[in-house]
C-alpha positions as CSV (number, residue, x, y, z in Angstrom):
1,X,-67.6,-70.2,58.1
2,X,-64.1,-70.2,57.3
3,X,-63.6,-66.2,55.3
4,X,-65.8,-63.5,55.7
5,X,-67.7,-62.7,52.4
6,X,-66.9,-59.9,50.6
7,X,-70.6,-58.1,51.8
8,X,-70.1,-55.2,49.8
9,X,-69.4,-56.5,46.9
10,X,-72.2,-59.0,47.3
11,X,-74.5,-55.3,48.3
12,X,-73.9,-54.3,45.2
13,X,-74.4,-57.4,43.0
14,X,-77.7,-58.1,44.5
15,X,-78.8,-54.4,44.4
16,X,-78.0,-54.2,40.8
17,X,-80.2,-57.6,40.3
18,X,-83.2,-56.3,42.7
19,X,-83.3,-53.2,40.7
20,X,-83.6,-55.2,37.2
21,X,-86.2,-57.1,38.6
22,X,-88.4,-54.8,39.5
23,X,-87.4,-52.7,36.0
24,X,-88.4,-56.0,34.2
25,X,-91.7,-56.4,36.0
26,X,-92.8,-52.9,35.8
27,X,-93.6,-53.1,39.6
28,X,-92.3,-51.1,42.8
29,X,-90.7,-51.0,46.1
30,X,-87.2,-50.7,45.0
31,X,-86.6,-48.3,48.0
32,X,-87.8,-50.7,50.3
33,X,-85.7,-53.6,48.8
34,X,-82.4,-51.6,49.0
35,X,-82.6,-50.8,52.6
36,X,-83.3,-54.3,53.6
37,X,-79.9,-55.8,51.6
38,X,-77.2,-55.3,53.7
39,X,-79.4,-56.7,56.6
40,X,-80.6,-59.7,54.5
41,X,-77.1,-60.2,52.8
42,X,-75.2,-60.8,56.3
43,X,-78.4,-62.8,57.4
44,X,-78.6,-65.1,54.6
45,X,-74.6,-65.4,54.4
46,X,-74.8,-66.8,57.8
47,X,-77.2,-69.1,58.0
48,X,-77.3,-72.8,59.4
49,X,-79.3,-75.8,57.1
50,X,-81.7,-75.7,60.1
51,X,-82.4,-72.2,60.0
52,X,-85.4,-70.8,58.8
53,X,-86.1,-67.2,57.6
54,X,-89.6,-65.7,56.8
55,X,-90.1,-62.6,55.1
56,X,-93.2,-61.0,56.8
57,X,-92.2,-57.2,54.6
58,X,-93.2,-59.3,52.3
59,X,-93.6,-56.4,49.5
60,X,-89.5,-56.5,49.9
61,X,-90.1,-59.6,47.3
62,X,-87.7,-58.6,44.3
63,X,-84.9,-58.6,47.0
64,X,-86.1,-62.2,48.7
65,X,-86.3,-63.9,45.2
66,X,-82.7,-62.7,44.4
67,X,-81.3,-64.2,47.5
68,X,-82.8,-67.5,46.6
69,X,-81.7,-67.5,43.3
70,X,-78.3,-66.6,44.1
71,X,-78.7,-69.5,47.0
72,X,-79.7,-71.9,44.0
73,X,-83.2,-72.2,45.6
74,X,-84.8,-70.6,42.7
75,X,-84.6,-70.7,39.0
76,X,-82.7,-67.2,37.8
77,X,-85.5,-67.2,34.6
78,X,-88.5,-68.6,35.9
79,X,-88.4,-65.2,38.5
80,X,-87.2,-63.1,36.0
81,X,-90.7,-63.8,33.4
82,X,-93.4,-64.7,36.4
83,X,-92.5,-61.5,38.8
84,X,-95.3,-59.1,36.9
85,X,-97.6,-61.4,38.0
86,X,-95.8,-62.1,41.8
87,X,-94.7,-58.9,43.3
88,X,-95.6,-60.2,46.6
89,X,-94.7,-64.0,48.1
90,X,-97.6,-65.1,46.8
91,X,-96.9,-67.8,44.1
92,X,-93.9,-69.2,45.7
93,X,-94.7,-73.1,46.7
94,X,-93.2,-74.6,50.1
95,X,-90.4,-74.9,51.1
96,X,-88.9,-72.4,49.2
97,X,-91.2,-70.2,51.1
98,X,-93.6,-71.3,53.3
99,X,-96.8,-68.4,53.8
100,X,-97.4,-65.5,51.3
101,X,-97.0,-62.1,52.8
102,X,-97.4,-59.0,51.3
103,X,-99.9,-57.4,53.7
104,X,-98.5,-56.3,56.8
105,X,-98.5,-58.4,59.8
106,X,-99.0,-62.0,58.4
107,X,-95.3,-63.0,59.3
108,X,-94.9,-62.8,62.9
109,X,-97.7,-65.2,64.2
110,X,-96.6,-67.6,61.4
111,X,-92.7,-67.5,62.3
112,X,-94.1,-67.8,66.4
113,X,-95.5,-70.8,65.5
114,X,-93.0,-72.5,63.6
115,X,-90.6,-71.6,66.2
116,X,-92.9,-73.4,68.5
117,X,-93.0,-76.6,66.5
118,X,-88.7,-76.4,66.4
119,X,-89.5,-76.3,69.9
120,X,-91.6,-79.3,70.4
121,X,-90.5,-81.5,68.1
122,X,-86.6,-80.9,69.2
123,X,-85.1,-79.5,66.4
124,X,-82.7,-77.1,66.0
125,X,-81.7,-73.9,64.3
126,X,-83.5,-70.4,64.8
127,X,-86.2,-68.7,62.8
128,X,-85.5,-65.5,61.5
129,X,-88.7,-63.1,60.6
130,X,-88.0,-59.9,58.6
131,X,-90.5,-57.0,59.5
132,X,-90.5,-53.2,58.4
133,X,-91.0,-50.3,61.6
134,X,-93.7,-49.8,59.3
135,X,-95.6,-53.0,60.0
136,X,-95.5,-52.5,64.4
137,X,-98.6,-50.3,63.5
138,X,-99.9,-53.7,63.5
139,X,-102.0,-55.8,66.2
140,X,-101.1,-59.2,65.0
141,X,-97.5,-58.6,65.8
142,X,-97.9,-57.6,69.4
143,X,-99.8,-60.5,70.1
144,X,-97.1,-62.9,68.4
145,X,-94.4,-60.9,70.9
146,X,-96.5,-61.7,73.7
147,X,-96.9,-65.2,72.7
148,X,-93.3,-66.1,71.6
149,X,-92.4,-64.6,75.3
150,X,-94.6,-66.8,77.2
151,X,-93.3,-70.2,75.0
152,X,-89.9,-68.9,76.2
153,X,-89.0,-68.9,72.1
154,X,-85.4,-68.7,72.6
155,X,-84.9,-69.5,69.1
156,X,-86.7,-66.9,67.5
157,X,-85.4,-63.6,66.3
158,X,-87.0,-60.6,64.5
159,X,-85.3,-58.4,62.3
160,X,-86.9,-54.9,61.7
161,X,-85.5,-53.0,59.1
162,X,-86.2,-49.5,60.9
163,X,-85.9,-47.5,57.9
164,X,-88.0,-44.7,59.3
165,X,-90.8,-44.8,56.1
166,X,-93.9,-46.5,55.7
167,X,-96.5,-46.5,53.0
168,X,-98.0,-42.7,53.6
169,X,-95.5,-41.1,55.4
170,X,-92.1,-41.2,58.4
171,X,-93.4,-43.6,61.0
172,X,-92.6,-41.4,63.9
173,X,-95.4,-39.0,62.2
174,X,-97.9,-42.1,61.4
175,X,-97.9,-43.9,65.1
176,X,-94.6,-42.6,67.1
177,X,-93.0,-46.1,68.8
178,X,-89.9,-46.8,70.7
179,X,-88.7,-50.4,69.1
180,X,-86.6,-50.6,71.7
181,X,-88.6,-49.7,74.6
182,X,-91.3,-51.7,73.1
183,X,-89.9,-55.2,73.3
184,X,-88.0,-54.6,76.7
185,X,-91.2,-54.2,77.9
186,X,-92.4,-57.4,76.3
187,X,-89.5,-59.4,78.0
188,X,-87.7,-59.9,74.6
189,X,-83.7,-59.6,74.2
190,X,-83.1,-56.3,72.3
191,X,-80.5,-55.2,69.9
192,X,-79.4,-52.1,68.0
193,X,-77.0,-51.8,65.1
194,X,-76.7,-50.1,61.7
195,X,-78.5,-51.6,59.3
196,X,-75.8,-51.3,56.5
197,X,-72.8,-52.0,58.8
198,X,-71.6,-55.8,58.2
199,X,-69.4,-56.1,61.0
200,X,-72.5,-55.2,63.9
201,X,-74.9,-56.9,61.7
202,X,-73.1,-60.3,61.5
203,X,-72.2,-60.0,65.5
204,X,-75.9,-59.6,66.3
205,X,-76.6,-62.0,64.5
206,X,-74.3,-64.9,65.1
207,X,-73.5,-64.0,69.1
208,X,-75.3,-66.1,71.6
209,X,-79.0,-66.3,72.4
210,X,-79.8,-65.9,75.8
211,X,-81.8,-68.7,77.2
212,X,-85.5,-69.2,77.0
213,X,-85.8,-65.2,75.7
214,X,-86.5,-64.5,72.3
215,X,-84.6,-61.2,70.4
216,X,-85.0,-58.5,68.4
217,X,-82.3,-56.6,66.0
218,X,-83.3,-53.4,65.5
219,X,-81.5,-52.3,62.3
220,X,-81.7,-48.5,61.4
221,X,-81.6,-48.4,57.6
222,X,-81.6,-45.8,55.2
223,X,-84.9,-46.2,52.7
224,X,-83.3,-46.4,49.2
225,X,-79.5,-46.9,50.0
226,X,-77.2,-47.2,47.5
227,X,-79.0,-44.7,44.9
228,X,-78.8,-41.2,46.3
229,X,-81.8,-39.9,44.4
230,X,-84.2,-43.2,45.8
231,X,-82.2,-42.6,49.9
232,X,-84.4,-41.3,52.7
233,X,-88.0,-40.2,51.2
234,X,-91.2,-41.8,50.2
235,X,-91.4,-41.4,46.3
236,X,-89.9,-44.8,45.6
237,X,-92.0,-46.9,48.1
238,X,-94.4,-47.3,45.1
239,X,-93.0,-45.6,42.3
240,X,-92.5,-47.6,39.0
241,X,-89.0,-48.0,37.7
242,X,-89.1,-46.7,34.2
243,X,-86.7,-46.7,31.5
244,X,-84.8,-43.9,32.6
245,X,-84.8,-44.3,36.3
246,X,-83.5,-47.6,36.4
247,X,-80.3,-46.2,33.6
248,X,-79.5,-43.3,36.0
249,X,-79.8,-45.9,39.1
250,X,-77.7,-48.3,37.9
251,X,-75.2,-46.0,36.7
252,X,-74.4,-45.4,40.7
253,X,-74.8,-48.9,41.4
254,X,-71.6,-49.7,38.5
């Protein structure tokens, strides 16, 4: 890359759009979408032809569907009138994205193994899988840690947006985990950052892989950012954005 983008500005653009989505298709998440952007922003801003990114939070769709419009990957309308019916990756046809997601867990083994055919067919770039702290309550993605150690998956990376909420309550009160601790113990490359601080976020994710060890950013998020009365509590994990919500939001997001 030859400038660094203006993130920020590009935060709020694409926060403004995530929340009109998901005004327009009377659906939810919107908390869940806003403290995944400034990860997904940096992530998608620096991303090689070859790369590939899955979104296993796949209930963060509003927010993956504007990236891909704004990439020209998607058709700005077409999202806008079919999202009522697509609030999860679910309709999307390959390669725009490649496995629907939604329910927790159904990323990780599917970026494992298309890391593994990178590997064995000798092509380059890294795949990228977005998961929640949320969705490590799962089995699935335990066993795809395990696995992607073992096929020494050096170009694989997850991305948790550690935003300290899932769907019933904090995490830490739901099934207490340290991320970090977790994957060291796995063997995987671990990273911490701020989730909404560019300058981290693009270092982790453009420094060096170490060889023939797959990595982990941990990115501690605030659930909601950007709209004080959506940041750091549950009520807007499924909570509709009505009428007057999504005035008063974009008001702070001017």
């Amino acid at each position: 890359m030859n400038s660094t983008p203006n993130y920020s500005q590009l935060a709020k653009e694409v926060r403004r759009d995530v929340l009109s989505l998901i005004h327009k298709g009377h659906t939810s998440h919107v908390a869940s979408c806003l403290s995944l952007t400034d990860i997904a922003i940096v992530l998608y801003e620096n991303l090689k032809p070859e790369d590939e990114v899955i979104f296993s939070k796949g209930w963060a769709s509003a927010l993956y569907y504007i990236l891909n419009i704004r990439k020209g990957k998607l058709n700005r309308e077409e999202v806008f009138s079919i999202f009522p019916n697509a609030p999860y990756l679910a309709l999307l046809e390959p390669p725009v994205h490649p496995v629907a997601t939604g329910a927790v867990g159904h990323g990780t083994p599917f970026s494992v193994g298309l890391a593994m055919a990178k590997k064995m067919k000798g092509e380059g770039g890294t795949v990228y899988c977005i998961l929640s702290d949320g969705e490590l309550n799962e089995g699935t993605v335990w066993e795809s840690v395990q696995l992607a150690k073992h096929h020494k998956l050096d170009n694989l990376v997850f991305i948790i947006d550690k935003n300290n909420w899932q769907a019933m309550g904090k995490t830490e009160d739901v099934v207490s985990l340290n991320i970090a601790e977790a994957f060291g113990g796995f063997g995987w490359d671990v990273i911490g950052v701020d989730g909404h601080d560019y300058t981290p976020l693009e270092w982790a994710i453009q420094t060096q892989k170490r060889e023939d060890i797959p990595r982990v950013i941990v990115a501690h998020t605030i659930k909601g950012k950007g709209v004080s009365f959506m940041e750091n509590h549950l009520t807007f994990h499924y909570r509709h954005v009505d009428d007057e919500t999504y005035s008063k939001a974009l008001a702070e997001l001017q």
